[in-house]
N, CA, C and O atoms as a GROMACS GRO file, in nm:
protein
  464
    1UNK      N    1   0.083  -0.118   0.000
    1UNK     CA    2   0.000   0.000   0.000
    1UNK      C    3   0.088   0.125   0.000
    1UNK      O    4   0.191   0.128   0.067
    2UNK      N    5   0.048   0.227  -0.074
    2UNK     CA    6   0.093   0.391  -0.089
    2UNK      C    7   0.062   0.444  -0.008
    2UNK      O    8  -0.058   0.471  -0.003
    3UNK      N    9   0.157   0.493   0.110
    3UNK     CA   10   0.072   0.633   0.153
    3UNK      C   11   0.149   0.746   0.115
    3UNK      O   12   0.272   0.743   0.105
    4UNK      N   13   0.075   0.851   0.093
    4UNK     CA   14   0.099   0.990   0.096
    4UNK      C   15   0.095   1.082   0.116
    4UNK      O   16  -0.005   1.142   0.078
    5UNK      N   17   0.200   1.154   0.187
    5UNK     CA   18   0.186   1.273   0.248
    5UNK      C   19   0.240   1.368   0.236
    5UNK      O   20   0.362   1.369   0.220
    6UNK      N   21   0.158   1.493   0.240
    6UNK     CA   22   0.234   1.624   0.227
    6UNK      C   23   0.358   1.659   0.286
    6UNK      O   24   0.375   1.661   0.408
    7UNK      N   25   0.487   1.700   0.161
    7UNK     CA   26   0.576   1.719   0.244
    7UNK      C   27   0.608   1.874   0.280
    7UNK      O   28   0.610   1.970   0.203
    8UNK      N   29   0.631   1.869   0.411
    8UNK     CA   30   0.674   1.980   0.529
    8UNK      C   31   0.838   2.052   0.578
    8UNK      O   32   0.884   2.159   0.619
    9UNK      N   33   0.886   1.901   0.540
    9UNK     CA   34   1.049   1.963   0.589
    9UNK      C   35   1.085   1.929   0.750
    9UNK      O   36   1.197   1.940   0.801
   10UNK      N   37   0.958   1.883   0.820
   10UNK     CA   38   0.977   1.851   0.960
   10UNK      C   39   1.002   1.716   0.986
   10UNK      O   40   1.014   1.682   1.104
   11UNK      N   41   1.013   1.616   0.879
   11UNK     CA   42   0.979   1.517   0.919
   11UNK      C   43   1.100   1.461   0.842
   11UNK      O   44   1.145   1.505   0.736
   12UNK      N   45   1.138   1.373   0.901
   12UNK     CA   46   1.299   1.259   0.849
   12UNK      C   47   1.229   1.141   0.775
   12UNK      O   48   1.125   1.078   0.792
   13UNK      N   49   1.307   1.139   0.707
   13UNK     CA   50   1.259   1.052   0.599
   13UNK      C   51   1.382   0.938   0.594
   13UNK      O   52   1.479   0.980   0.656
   14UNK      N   53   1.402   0.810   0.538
   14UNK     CA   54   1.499   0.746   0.472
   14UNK      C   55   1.491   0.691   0.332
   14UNK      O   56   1.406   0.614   0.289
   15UNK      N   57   1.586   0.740   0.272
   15UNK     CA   58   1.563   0.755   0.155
   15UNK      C   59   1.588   0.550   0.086
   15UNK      O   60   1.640   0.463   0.157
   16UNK      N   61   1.547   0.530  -0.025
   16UNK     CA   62   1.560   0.386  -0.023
   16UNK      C   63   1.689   0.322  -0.063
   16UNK      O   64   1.685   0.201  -0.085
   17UNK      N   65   1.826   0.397  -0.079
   17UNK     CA   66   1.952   0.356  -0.068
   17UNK      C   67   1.998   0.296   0.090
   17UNK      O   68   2.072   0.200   0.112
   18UNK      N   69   1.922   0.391   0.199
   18UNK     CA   70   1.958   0.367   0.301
   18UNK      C   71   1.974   0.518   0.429
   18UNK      O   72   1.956   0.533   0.550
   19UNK      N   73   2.015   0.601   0.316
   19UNK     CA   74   2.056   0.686   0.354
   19UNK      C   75   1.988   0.831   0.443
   19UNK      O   76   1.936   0.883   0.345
   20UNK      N   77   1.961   0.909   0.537
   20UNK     CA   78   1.888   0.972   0.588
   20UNK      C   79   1.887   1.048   0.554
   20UNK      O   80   1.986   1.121   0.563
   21UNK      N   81   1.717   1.106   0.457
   21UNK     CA   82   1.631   1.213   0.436
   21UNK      C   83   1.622   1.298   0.508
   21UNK      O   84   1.510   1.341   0.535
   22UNK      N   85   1.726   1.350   0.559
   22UNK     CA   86   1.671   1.521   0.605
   22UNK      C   87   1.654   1.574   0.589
   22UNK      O   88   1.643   1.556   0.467
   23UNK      N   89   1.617   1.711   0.613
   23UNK     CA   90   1.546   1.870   0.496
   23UNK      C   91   1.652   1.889   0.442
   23UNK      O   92   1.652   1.928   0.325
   24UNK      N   93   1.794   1.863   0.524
   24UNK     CA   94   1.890   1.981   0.381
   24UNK      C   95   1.905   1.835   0.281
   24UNK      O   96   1.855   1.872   0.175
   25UNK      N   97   1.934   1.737   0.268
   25UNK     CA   98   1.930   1.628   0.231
   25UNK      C   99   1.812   1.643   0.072
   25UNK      O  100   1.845   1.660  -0.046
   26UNK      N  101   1.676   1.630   0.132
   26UNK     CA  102   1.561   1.660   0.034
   26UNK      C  103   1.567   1.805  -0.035
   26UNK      O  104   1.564   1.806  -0.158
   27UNK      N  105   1.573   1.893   0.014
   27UNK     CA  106   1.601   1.989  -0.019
   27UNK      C  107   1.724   2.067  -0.125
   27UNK      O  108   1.723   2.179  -0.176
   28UNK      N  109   1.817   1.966  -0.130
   28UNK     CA  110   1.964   1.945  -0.224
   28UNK      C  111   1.930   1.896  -0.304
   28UNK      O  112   1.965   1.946  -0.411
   29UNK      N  113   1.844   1.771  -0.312
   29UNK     CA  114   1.765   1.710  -0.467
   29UNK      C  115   1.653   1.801  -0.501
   29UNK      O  116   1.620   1.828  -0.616
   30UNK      N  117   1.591   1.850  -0.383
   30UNK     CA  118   1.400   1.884  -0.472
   30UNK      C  119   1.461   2.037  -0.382
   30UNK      O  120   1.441   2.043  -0.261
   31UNK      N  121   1.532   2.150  -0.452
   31UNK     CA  122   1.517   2.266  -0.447
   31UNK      C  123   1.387   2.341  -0.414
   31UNK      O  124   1.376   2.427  -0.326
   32UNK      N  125   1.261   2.284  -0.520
   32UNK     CA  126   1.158   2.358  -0.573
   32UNK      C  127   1.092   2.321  -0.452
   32UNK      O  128   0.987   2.384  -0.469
   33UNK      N  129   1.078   2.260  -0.336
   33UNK     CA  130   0.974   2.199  -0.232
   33UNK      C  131   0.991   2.295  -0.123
   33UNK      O  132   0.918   2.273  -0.026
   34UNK      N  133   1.080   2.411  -0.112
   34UNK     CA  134   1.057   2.496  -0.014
   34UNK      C  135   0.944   2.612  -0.099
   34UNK      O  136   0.904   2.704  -0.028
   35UNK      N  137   0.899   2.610  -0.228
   35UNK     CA  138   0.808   2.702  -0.281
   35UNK      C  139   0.710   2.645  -0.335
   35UNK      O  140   0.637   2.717  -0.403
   36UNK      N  141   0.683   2.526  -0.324
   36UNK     CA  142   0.546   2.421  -0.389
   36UNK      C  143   0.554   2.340  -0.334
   36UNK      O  144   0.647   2.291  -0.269
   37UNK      N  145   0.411   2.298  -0.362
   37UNK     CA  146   0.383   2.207  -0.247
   37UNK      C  147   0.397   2.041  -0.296
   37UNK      O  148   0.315   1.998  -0.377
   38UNK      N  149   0.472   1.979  -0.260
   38UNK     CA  150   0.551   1.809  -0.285
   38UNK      C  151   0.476   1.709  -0.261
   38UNK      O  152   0.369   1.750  -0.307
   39UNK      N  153   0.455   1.606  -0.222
   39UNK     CA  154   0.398   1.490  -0.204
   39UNK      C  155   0.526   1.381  -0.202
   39UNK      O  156   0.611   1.347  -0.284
   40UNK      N  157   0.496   1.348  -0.073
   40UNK     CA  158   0.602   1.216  -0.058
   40UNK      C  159   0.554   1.092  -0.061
   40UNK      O  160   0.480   1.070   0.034
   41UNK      N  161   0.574   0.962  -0.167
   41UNK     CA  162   0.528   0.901  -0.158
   41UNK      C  163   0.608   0.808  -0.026
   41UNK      O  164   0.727   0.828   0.000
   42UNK      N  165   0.554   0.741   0.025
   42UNK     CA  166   0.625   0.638   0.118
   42UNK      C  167   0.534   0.502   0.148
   42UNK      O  168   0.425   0.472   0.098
   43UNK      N  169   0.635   0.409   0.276
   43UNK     CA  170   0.516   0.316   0.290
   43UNK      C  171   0.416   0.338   0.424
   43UNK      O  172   0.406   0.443   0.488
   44UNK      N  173   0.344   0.210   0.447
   44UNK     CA  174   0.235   0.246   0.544
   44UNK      C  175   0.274   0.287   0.675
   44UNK      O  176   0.190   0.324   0.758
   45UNK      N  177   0.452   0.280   0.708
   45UNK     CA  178   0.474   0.330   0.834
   45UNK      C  179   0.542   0.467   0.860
   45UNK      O  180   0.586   0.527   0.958
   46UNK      N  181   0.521   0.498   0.648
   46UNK     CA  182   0.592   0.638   0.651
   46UNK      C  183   0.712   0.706   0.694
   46UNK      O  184   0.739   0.818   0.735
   47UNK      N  185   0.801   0.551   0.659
   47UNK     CA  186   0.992   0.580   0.697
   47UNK      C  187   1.016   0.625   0.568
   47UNK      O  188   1.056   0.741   0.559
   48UNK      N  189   1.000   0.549   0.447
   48UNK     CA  190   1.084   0.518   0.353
   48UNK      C  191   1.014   0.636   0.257
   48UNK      O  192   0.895   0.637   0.224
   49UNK      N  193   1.120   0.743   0.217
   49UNK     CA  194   1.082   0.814   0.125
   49UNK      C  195   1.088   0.745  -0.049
   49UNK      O  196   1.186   0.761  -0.122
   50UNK      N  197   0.990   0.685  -0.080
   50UNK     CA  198   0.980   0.613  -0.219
   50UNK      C  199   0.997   0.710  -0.301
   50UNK      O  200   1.106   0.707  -0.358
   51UNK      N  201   0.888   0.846  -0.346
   51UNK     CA  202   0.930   0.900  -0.451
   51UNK      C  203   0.899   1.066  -0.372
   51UNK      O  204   0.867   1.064  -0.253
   52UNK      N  205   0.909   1.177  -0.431
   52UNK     CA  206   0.866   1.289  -0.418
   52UNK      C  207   0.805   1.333  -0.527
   52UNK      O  208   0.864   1.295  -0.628
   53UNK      N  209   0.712   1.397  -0.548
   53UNK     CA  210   0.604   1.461  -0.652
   53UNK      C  211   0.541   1.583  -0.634
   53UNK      O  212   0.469   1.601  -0.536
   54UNK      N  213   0.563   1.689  -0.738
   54UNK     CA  214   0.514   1.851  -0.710
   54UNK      C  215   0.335   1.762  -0.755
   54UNK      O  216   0.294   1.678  -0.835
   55UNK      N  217   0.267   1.865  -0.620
   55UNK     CA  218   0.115   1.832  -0.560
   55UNK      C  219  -0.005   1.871  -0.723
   55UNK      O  220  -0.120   1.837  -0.754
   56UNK      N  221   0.097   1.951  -0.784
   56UNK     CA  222   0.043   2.044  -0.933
   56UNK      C  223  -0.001   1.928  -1.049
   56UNK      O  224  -0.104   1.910  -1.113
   57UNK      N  225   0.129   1.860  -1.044
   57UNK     CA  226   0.174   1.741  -1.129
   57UNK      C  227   0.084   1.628  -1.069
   57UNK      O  228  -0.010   1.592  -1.140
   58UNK      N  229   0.094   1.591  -0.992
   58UNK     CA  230  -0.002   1.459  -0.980
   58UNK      C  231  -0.170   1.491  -0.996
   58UNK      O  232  -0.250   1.401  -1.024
   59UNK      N  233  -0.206   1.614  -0.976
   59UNK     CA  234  -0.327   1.691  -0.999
   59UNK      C  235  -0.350   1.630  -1.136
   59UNK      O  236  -0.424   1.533  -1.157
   60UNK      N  237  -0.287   1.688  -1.218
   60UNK     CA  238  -0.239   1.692  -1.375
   60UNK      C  239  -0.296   1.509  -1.378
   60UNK      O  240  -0.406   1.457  -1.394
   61UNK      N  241  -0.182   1.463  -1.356
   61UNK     CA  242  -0.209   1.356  -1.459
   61UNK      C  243  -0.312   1.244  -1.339
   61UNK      O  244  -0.328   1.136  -1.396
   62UNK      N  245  -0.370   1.245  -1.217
   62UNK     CA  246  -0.491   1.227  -1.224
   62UNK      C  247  -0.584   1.243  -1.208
   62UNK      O  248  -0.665   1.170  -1.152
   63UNK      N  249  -0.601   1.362  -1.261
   63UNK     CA  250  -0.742   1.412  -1.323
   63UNK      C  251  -0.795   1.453  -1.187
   63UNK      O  252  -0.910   1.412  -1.168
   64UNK      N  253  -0.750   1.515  -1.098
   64UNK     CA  254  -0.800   1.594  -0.960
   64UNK      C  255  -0.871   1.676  -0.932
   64UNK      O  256  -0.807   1.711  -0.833
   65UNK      N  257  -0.936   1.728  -0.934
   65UNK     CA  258  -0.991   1.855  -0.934
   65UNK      C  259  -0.933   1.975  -0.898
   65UNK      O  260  -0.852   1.974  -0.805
   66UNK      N  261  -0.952   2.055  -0.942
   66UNK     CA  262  -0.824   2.198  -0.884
   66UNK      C  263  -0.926   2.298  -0.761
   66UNK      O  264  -0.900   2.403  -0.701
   67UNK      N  265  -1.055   2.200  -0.761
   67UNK     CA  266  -1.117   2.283  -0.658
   67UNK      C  267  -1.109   2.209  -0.514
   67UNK      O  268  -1.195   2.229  -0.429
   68UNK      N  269  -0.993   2.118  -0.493
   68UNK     CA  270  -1.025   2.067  -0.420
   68UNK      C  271  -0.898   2.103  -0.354
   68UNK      O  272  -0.804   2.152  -0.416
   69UNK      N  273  -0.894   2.065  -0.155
   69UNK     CA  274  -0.766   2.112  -0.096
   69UNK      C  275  -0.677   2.048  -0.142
   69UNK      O  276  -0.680   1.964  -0.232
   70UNK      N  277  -0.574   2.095  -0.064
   70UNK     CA  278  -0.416   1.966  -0.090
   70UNK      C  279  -0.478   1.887  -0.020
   70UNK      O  280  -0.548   1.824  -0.099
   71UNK      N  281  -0.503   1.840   0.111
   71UNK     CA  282  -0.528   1.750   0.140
   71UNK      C  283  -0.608   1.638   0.089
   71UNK      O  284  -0.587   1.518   0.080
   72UNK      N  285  -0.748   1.747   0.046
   72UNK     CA  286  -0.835   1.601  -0.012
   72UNK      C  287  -0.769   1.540  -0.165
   72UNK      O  288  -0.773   1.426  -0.212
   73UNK      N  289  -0.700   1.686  -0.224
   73UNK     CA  290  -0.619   1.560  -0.312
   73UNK      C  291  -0.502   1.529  -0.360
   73UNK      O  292  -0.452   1.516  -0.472
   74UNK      N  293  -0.461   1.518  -0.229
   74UNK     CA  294  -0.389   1.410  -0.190
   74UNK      C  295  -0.414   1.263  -0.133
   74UNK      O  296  -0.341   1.164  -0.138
   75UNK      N  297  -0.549   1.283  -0.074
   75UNK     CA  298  -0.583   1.166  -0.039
   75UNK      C  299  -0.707   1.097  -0.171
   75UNK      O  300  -0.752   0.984  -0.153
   76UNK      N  301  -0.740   1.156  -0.263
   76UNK     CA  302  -0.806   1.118  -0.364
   76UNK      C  303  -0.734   1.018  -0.449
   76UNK      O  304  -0.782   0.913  -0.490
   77UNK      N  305  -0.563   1.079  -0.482
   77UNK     CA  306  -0.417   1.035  -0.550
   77UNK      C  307  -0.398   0.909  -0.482
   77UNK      O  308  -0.382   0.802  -0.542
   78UNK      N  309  -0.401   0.924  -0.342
   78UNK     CA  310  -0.380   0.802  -0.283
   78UNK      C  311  -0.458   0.704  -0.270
   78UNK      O  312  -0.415   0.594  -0.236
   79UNK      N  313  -0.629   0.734  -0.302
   79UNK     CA  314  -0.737   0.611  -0.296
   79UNK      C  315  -0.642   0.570  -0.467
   79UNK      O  316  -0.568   0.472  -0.466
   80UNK      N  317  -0.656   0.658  -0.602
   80UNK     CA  318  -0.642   0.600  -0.753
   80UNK      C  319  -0.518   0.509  -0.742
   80UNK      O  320  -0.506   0.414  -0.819
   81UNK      N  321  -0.405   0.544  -0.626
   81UNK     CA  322  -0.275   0.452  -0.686
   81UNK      C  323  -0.338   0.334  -0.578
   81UNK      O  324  -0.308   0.224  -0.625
   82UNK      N  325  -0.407   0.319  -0.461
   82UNK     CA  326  -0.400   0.162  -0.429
   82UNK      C  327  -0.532   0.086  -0.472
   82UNK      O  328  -0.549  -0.025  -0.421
   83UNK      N  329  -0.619   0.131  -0.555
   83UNK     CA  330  -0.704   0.072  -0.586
   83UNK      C  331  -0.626  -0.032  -0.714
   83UNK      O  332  -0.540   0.001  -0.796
   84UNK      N  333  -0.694  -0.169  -0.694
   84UNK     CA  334  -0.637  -0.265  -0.735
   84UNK      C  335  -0.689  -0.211  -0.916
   84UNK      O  336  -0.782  -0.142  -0.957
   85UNK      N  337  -0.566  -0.291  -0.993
   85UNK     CA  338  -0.628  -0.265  -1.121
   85UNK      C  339  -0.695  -0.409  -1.168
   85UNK      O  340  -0.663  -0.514  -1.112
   86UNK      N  341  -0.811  -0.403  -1.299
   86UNK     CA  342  -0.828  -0.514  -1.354
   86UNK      C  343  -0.788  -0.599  -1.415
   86UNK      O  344  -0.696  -0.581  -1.495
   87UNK      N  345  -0.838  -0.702  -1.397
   87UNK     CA  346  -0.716  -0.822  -1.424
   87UNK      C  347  -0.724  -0.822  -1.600
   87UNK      O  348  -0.824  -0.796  -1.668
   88UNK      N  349  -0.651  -0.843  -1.627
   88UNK     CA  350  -0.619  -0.874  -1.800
   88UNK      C  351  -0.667  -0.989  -1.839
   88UNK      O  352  -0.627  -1.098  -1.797
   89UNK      N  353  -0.766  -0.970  -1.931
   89UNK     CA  354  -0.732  -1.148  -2.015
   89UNK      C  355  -0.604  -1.192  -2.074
   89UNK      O  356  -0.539  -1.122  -2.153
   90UNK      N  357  -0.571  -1.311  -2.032
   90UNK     CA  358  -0.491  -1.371  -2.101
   90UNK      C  359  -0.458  -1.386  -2.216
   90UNK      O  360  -0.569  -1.391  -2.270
   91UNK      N  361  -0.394  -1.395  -2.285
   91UNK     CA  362  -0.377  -1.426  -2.488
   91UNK      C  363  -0.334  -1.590  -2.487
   91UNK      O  364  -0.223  -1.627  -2.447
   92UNK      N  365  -0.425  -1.673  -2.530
   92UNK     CA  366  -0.362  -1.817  -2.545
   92UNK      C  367  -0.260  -1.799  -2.635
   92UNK      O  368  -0.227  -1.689  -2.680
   93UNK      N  369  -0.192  -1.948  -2.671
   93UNK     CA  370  -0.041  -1.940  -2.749
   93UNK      C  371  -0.131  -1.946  -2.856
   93UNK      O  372  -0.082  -1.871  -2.941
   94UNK      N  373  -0.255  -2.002  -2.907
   94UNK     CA  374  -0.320  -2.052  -3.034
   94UNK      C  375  -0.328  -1.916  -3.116
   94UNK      O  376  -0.304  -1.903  -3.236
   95UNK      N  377  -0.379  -1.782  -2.991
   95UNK     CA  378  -0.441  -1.654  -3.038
   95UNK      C  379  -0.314  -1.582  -3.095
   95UNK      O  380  -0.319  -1.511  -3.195
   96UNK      N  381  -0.205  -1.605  -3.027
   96UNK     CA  382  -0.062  -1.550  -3.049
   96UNK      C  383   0.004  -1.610  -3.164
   96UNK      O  384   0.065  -1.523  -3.226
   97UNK      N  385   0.016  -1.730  -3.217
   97UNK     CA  386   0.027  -1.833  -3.303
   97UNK      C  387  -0.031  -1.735  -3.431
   97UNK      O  388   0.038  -1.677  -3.515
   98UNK      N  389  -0.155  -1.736  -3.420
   98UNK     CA  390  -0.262  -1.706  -3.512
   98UNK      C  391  -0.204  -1.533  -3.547
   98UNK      O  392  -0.138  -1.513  -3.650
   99UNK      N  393  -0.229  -1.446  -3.473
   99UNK     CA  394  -0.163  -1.336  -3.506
   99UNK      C  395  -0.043  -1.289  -3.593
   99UNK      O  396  -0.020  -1.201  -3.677
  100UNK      N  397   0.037  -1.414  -3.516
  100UNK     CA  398   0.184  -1.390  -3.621
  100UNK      C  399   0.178  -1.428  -3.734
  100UNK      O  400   0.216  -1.364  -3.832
  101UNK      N  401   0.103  -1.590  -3.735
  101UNK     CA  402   0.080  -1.585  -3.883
  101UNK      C  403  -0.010  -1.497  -3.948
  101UNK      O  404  -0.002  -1.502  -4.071
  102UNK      N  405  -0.085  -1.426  -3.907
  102UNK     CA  406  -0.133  -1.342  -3.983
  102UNK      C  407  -0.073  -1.209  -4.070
  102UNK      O  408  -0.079  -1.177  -4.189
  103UNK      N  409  -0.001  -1.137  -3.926
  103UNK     CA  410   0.133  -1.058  -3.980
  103UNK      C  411   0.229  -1.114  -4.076
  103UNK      O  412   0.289  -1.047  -4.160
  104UNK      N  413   0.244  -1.268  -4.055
  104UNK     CA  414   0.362  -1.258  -4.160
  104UNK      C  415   0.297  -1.270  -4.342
  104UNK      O  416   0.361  -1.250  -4.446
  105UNK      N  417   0.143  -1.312  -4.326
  105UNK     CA  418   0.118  -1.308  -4.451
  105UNK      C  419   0.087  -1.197  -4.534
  105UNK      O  420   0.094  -1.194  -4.657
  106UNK      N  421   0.046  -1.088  -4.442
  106UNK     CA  422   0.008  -0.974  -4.466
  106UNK      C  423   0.143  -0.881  -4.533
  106UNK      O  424   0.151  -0.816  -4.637
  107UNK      N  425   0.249  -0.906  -4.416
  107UNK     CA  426   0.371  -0.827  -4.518
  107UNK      C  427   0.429  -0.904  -4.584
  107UNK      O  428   0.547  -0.869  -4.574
  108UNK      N  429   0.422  -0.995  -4.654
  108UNK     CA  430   0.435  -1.115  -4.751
  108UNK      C  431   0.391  -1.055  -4.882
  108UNK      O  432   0.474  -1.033  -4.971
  109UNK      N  433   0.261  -1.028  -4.895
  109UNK     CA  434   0.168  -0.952  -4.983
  109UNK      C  435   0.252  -0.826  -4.971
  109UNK      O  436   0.313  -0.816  -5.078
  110UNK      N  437   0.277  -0.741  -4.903
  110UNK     CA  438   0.320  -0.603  -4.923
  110UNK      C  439   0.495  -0.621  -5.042
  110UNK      O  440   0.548  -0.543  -5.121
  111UNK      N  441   0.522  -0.725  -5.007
  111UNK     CA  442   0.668  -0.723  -5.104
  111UNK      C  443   0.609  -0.812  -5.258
  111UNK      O  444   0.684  -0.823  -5.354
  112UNK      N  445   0.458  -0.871  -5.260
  112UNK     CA  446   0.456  -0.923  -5.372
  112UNK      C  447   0.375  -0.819  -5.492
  112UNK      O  448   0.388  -0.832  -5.614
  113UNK      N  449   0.298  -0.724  -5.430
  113UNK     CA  450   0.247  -0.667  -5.526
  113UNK      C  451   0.293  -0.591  -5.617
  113UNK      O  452   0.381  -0.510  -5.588
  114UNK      N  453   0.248  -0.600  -5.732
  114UNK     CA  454   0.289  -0.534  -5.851
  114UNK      C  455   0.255  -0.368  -5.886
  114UNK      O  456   0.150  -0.304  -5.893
  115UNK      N  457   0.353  -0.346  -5.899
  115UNK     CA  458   0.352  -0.165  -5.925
  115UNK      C  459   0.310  -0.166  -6.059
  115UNK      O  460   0.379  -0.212  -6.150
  116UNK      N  461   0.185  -0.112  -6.075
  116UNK     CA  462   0.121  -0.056  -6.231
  116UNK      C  463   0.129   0.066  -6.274
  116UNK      O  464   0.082   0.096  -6.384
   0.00000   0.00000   0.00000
């Protein structure tokens, strides 16, 4: 599971080399997080700094509402990334089989036809 939380600068993080996330630490990679607002991804006990993300950008790509606080979406971001995704159908080998031969007859024909 994802959790995520707004980042502040008060809080120690470890980064996933090993190494300890402190503000000047985070702050030496993500400059821009003392003037916008970040998102730390981590896990459910909220040691491990997994990723960092400007709050603008994850808005962006899922589809958030811009009327809504940081908080609620942030926690909206965080219901879309642990909701399970749907399972895929499978492709049998017969369907895969069948495909290729289809491709290969198709550009087969593309090198036999005649230019008029």
């Amino acid at each position: 599971m994802i959790k995520l939380e707004k980042y502040t600068g008060e809080k120690t993080y470890m980064f996933p080399n090993g190494a300890i996330a402190t503000k000047e630490a985070v702050l030496e990679n993500y400059p821009a997080a003392e003037v916008f607002t970040f998102v730390v991804g981590t896990d459910e006990l909220g040691q491990v700094m997994q990723s960092m993300d400007n709050l603008s950008v994850l808005r962006g790509v899922y589809g958030i509402d811009s009327t809504l606080s940081e908080d609620e979406a942030i926690a909206a971001i965080e219901t879309i990334l642990n909701t399970p995704k749907e399972a895929v159908e499978e492709v049998t080998a017969e369907e895969r089989i069948a495909a290729c031969m289809e491709y290969q007859m198709l550009t087969s024909m593309e090198d036999t036809e005649e230019v008029v």
